[in-house]
N, C-alpha and C positions, 0 to 999 in steps of 0.2 A: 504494500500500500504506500503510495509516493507522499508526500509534503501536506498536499491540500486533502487526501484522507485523516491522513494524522490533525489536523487543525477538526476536520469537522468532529472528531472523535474526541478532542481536551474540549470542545464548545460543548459535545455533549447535544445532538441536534436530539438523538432517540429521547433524549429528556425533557425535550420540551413541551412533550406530549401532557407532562404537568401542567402545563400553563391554559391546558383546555378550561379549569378553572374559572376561568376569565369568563366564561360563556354561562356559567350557572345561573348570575344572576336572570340578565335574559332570556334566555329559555322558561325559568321558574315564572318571570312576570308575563308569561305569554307576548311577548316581543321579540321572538326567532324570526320575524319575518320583515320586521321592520329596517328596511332596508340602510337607513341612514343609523339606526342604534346600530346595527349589525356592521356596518363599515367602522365606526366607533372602535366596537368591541375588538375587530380584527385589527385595527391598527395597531391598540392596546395591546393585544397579545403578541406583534412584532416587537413592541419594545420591552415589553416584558420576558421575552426570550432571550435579547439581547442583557438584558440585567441576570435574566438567570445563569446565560451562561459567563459573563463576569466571574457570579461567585464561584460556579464550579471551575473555573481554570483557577480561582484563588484557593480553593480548597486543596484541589489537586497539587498547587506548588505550596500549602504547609502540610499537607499526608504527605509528601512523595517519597520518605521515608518508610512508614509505615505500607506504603502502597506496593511496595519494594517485594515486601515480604507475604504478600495477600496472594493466594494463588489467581486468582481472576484478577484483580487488580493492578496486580504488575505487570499486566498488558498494556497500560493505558502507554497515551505518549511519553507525559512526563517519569514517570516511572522505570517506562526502559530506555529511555533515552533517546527516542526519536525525536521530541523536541526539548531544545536548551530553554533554562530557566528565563532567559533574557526574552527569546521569542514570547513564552506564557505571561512574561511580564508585559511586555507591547502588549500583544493583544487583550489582557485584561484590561490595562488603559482604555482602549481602542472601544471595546465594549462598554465600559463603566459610564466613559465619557457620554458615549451615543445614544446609550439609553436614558442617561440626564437632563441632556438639551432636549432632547423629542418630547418624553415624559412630561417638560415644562410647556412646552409648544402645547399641549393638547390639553394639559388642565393640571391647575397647581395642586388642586388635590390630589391626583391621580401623581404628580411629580413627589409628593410627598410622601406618598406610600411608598412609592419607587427606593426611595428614601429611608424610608424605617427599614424595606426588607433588606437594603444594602448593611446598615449597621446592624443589624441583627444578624445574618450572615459575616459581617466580619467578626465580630465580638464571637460569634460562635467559632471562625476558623483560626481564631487568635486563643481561645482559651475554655470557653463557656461549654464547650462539645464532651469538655473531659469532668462536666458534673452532672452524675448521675438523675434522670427526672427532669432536670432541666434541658436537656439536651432534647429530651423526646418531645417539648414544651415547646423550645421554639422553631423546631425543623414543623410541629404542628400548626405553630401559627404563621409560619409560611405559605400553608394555604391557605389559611383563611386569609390572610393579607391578601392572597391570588383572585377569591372571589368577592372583598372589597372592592380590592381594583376595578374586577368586571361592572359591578354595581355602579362604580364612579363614571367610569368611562362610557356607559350604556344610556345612567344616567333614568335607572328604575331604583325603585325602592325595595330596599336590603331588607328580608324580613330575618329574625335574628335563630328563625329555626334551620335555616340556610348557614347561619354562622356556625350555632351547635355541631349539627350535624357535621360540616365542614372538618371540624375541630376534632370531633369523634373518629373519623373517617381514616383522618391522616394518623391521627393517634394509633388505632390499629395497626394502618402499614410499616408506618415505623419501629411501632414493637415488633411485627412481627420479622421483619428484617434487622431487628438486634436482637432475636430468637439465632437466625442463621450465624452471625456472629459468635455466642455461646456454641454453637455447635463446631464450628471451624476450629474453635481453639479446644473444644476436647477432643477431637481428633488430631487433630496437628499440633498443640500446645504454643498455638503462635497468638498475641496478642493481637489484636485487629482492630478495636477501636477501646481508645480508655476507658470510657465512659462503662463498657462491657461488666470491667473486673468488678465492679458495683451488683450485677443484675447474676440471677441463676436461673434455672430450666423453667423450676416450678414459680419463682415469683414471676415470672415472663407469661406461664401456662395462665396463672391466676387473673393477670390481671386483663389479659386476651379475653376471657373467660370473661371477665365482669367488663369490659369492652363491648363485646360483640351485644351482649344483653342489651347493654344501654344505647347502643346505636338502632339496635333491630325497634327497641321499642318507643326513641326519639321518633324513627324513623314513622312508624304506624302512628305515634301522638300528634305526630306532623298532620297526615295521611286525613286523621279524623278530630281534628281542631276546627271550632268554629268560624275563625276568622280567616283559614284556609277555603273552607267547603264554601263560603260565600267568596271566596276572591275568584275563585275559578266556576264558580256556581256548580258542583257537583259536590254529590257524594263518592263517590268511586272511586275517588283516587285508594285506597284500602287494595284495590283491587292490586297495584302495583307493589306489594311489598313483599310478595312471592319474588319476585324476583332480587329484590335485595337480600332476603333469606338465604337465598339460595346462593347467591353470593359470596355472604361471609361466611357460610358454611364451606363455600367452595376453595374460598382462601384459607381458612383454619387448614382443611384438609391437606395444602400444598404448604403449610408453616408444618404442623406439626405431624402427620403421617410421610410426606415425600422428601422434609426438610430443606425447600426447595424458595424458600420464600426472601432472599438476598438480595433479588434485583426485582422489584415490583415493577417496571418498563418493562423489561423481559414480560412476566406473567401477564402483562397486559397485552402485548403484541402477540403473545404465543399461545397463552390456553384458551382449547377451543370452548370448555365450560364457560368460563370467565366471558369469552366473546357473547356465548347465547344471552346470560345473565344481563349484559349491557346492553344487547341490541333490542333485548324482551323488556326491560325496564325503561328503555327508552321512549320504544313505540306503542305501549300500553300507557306512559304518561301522553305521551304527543297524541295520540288519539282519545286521550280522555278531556282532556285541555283544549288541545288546537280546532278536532273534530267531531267530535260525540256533543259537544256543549252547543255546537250550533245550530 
């Protein structure tokens, strides 16, 4: 892989499929079709791409150490040294800068957010990643920060069950990918991230366990809250929570039966359960909303 693979791969393009986030708010206020929020929202998410992948090329050159020793991870550029620290250093400028001026250009609050997730991502890859809890805290309200943003830029109104859930959401993914973590290092006895030597099997099992509870059941209190059923004027949304069930059921099952749960892009792009769950949750909501109500 020559020069401009190796750059797309320290940018981390396959990750930006996080930044879909951006589109919650929208979608949720039945505004998917609204052609000028939805140019908004996409602009938004170019330059939120460009901010995310900032941090990740800043992350990558303070792991690169530790990334050395990862069996997957010392594939990355910096790691094996297909690019030099000074190129990762450019380009992080290069990205940092560009998502600042834009973000500004399009709305100061939306520049402001830009703004917290940058220092909160530094502060995290300067020191904060190696305290226990906290580390799972703010990688969590990184998405939420994601579907403020969308909100801002859309320029609908943020309902705060959209925040929860958010919040819950990422909570799981990230335990469950510092589940894979504990497991790396009892087979191989290599440290992999610090924050780790803090967390063991069964407190990770537990708190998945009382996670998933609270999400499934956020999630249906959502579904059949009064000030929902009248925004969208149905009852039926209940009807979609089969498939978020099914879901985290389907993620526990690749955390802790297949132990496979390290890179949640991957399980996004790859498993075909995972695909059904999202495509069936989608257009059971989009049809209940967009279609059914009219």
């Amino acid at each position: 892989m020559g020069k401009v693979g190796d750059v797309i791969r320290l940018i981390r393009v396959k990750q930006w499929v996080k930044n879909v986030f951006l589109f919650i708010p929208i979608f949720f206020a039945g505004e998917i079709f609204n052609v000028n929020k939805l140019l908004m929202v996409l602009t938004g998410f170019g330059i939120y791409c460009m901010c995310a992948s900032a941090v990740y090329i800043l992350n990558d050159i303070k792991d690169v150490d530790l990334d050395r020793i990862h069996p997957e991870k010392s594939k990355r550029p910096l790691a094996s040294g297909a690019i030099s620290l000074v190129t990762a250093y450019f380009l992080y400028a290069i990205f940092l800068v560009s998502s600042l001026v834009l973000s500004f250009t399009i709305d100061v609050n939306f520049f402001v957010i830009i703004v917290a997730y940058m220092l909160i991502n530094v502060a995290y890859s300067l020191g904060l990643k190696k305290i226990s809890i906290l580390d799972l805290m703010l990688v969590s309200i990184g998405f939420v920060l994601r579907v403020v943003a969308g909100g801002v830029v859309a320029d609908v109104p943020l309902s705060h069950w959209l925040i929860i859930m958010t919040f819950l959401l990422s909570l799981f993914i990230v335990l469950a990918k510092r589940r894979d973590d504990l497991v790396e290092f009892k087979n191989s006895g290599k440290v992999l991230r610090a924050s780790s030597q803090h967390y063991n099997l069964d407190y990770i099992h537990s708190i998945l366990t009382m996670l998933s509870a609270i999400l499934i059941t956020a999630y249906i209190t959502y579904t059949l809250s009064d000030d929902i059923q009248q925004q969208f004027h149905t009852d039926d949304l209940y009807l979609t929570s089969i498939f978020v069930i099914a879901g985290v059921m389907r993620y526990i099952q690749i955390t802790m039966v297949e132990n496979n749960s390290g890179f949640p892009t991957s399980i996004l792009y790859k498993d075909r359960f995972i695909h059904f769950t999202l495509v069936g949750w989608l257009l059971s909501f989009y049809l209940i909303i967009y279609v059914i109500k009219v």
